[in-house]
N, C-alpha and C positions, 0 to 999 in steps of 0.2 A: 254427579250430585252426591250429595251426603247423607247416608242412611245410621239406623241404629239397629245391629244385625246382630242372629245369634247364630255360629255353625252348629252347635252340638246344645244338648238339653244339662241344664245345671242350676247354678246359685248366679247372682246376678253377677257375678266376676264375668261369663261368660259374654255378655252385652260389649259391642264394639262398635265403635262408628268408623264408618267405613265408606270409602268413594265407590258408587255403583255407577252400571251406565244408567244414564234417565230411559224409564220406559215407555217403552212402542203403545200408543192410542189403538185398541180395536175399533171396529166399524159400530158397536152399541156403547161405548165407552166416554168419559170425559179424560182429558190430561189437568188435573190441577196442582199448581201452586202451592204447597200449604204452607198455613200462615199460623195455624195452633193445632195442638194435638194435647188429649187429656189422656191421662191413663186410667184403668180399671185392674179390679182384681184379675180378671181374665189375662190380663197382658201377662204377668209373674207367673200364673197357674198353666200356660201355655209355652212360657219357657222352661220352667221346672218339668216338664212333661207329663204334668197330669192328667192331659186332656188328650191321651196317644190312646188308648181305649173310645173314641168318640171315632176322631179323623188325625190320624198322623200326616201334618205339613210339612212339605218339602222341605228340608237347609240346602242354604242358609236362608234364615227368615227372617223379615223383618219385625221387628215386635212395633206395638199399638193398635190401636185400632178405632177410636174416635177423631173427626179431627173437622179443622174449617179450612177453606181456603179461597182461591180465585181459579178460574175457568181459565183457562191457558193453550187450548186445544179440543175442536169437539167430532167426535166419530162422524163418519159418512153418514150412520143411521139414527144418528139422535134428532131430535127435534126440538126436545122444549127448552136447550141450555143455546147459550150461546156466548165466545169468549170476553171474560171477563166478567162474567156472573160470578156474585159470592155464592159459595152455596158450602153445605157442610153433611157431613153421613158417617156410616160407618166400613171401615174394610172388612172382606172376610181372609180374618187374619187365617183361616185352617188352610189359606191353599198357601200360605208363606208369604203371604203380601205383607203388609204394616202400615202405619198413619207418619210413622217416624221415621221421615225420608222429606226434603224438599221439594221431591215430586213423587205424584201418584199416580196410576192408572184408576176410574173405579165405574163397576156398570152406574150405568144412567137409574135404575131402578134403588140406587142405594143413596141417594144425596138429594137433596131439596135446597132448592133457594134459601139462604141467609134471609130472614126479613130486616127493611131499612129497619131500624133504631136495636137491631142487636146486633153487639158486639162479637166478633170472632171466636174470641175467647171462649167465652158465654155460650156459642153456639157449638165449641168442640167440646162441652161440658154435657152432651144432652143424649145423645144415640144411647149407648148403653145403660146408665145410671134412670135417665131420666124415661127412656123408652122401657127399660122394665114396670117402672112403676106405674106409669098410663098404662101398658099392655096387661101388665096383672091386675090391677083395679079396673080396669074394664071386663077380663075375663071373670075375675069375683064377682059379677054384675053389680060395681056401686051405685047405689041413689042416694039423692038427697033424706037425705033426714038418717042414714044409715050412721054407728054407732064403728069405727075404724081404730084397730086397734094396730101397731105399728112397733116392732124393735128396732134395732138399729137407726134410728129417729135421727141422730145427728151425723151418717154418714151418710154419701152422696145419693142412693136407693131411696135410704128411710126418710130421708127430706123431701125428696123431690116428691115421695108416698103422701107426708103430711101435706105440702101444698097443694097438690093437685085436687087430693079428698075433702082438704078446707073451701077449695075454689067450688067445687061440688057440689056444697053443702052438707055435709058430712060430719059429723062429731067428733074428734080425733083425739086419742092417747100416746102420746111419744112416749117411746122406750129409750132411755140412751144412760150414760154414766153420771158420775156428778159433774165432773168437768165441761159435760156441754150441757148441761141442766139450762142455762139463762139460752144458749142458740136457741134451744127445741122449742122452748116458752116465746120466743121472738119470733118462731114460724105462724104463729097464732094457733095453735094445738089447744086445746079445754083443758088437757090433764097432761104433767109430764111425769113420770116412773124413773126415777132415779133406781133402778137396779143392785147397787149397793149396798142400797137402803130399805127395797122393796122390792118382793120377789110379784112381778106383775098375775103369774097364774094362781095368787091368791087375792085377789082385789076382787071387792062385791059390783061386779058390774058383767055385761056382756054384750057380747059384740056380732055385728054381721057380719063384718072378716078381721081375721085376723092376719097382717102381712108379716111374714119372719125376714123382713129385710136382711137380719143379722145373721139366718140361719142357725140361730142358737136353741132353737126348741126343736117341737115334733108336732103332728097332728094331736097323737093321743094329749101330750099337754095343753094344748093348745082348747079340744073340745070343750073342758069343764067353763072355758071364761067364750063359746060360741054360743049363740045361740041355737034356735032348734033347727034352724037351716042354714046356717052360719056355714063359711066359707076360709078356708087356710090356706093362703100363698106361701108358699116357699120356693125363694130364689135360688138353691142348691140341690137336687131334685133328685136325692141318692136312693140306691133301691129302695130304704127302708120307709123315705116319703110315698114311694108309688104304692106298694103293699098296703104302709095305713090307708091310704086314702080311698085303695077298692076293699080293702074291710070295713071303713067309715061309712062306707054306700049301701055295703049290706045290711048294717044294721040301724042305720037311723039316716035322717034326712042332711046331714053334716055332711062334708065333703070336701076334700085336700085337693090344690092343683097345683101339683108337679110341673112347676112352669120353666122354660125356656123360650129366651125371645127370639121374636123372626120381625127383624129388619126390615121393613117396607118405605116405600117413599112416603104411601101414604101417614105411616105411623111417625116420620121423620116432620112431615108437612104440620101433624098437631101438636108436637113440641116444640116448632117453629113460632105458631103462634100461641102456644104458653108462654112462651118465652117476651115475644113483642107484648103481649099483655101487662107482662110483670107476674104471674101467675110463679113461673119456672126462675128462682134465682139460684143459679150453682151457687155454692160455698168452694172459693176458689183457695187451699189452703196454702199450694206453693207453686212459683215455677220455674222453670230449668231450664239450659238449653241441651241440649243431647248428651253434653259432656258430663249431664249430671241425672241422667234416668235412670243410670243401675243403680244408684244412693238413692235415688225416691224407691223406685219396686222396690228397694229394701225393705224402708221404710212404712211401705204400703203395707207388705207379707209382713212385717214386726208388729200392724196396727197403731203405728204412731200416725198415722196420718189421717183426721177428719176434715172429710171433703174431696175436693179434685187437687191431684195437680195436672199442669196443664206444660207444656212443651213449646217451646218456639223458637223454631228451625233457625 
């Protein structure tokens, strides 16, 4: 089969596609098909080797890690799949696995049924992007009538932040540039922040969380526009996030969550049905077939790209 592999850590030159053997199905595992793969910041930041300080992954690796497919073989010990179920999850790319390959291995506890009327595509758009933003606004404990303040608004995070908190009943401020100014306004947001033109941590207003989809703030900036028990997601979770946030605890009821996602079926299963809702629309910006993923990650690590691109084998 045909994979998109990296042996050694570098700039995306180092990406190759390459014939591997197809892999051997465990006893808890499915063998799928795949039929799309989207990419994330993670895939480029995991070949560049940024992430050797977390968990260093075998080479050669395969890079991606979101993706959809078809059920094509199901372990001795699984129960609830059976061949030929769409279903869609994500890999863990740390042990050197990848989405970007014709066929996967992946446990049972990582993928969930496709629901009928979503599209593949659609549904390799959702594990990372779309599961940060439900996992971190749930952990921000949202409710309705809550005041959501959101950067990165028109990349694939900060959108999927705005729809979900809008569905909620939520009040919501998109942060994004001028160029996606009319997207973020099309998401049905109350307020959009053109950044350019407005620096959002001085606007007369405040919020119950605040989500740094963009990772371009800090708690401490972030505090003045919280409220008095106000909440800061940040999706990039470097030491200096963790510190503010247990000094934000000693001194007032404010509070940072240094978030990192974990993966579950169950957490797979409620973006499934955002998604059949209509609730969950990826912004699908490009896509490729393998021969053309080291020029997206480029592109992705350059920031020319809002939205997903998406792969297909």
């Amino acid at each position: 089969m045909r994979a998109v592999i990296f042996e050694r850590y570098g700039d995306e030159s180092v990406l190759q596609v390459r014939d591997r053997a197809k892999p051997s199905c465990g006893a808890g595992e499915l063998l799928v098909r795949v039929t799309s793969v989207s990419l994330n910041p993670v895939d480029f930041k995991l070949r560049q080797g940024m992430l050797r300080l977390i968990r260093k992954p075998p080479l050669p690796a395969t890079t991606g890690k979101d993706f959809a497919g078809v059920v094509e073989f199901v372990g001795s010990s699984v129960r609830g799949y059976s061949v030929g179920d769409r279903v869609f999850g994500s890999v863990d790319t740390l042990t050197g696995a990848g989405a970007c390959a014709e066929f996967i291995t992946i446990a049972e506890s990582r993928v969930a049924r496709t629901p009928d009327g979503v599209s593949d595509e659609t549904a390799s758009c959702l594990g990372v992007a779309a599961g940060t933003a439900l996992q971190g606004l749930e952990r921000a404990g949202l409710a309705r009538g809550f005041n959501v303040l959101v950067t990165g608004a028109s990349g694939a995070v900060g959108a999927a932040v705005a729809q979900i908190a809008k569905h909620r009943g939520a009040k919501v401020t998109g942060v994004c540039g001028s160029n996606n100014v009319e997207y973020v306004r099309g998401l049905g947001v109350d307020r959009v922040v053109d950044y350019k033109r407005e620096d959002w941590t001085t606007i007369e207003a405040r919020y119950e969380i605040v989500f740094d989809a963009a990772a371009t703030s800090s708690f401490g900036a972030a505090r003045t526009r919280m409220t008095e028990t106000g909440v800061y997601v940040n999706t990039v979770p470097g030491p200096g996030v963790v510190l503010a946030s247990a000094w934000g605890r000693l001194v007032s009821k404010q509070r940072g969550i240094p978030f990192m996602l974990e993966t579950t079926h169950a957490l797979l299963e409620a973006l499934g049905e955002l998604a059949k809702e209509g609730v969950l629309v990826p912004r699908v910006a490009r896509t490729v077939g393998f021969d053309g993923v080291a020029d997206a990650q480029r592109a992705m690590a350059e920031g020319r790209i809002f939205g997903k691109v998406c792969v297909t084998p």
